[in-house]
N, C-alpha and C positions, 0 to 999 in steps of 0.2 A: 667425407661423411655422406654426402650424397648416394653415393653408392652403394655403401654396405647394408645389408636387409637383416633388420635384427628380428626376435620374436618377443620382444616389448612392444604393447601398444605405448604410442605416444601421441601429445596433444599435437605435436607439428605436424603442419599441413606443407605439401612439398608444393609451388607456385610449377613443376615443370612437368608433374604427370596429368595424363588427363582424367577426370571423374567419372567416373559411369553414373549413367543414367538418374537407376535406382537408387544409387546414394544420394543423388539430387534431390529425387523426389520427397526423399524421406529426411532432409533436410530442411524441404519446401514446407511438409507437410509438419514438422517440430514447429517450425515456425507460424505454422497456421495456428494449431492449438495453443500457443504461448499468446496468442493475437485474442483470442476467443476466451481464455483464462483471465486476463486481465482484467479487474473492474472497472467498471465508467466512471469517471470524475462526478460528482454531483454539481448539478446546475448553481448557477450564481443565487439562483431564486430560493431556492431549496437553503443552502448554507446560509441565508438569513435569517429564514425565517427559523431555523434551527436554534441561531443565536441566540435570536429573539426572545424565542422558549424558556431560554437558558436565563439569558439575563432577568427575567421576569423572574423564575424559578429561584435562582438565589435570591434576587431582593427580598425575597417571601421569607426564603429561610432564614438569612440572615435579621428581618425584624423579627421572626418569632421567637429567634436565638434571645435576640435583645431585650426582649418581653421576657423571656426568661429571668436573664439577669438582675434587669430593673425591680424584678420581684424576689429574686432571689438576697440581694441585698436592700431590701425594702426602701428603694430611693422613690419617690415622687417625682412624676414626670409629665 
């Protein structure tokens, strides 16, 4: 298998030829933009105070829900 040269590209990489150069580079260089594409993690700080928001936000909604209800079926509360 080794040997024979077909004219299918394929994924397999052979470990015994050597690479030129420019296919390195442009290797190097996919992986740079793959590096530089990637989004940043949001800090510890940030992801709380987000929570935060949130939690506060539903409490909200959820009593107004409830206010709803309470009137909806004219319970006393």
């Amino acid at each position: 298998m080794q040997g024979h040269d077909t004219d299918k590209q394929s994924n397999v990489v052979s470990l015994f030829t050597v690479r030129d150069k420019s296919a390195a580079k442009a290797v190097d260089q996919a992986d740079a933009e793959m590096a530089s594409n990637t989004p940043e993690t949001p800090a510890f700080d940030d992801v709380m105070t987000k929570n935060a928001r949130n939690q506060e936000r539903m409490a909200k909604e959820r009593a107004n829900a409830n206010k709803s209800v309470l009137k909806s079926y004219r319970i006393k509360h």
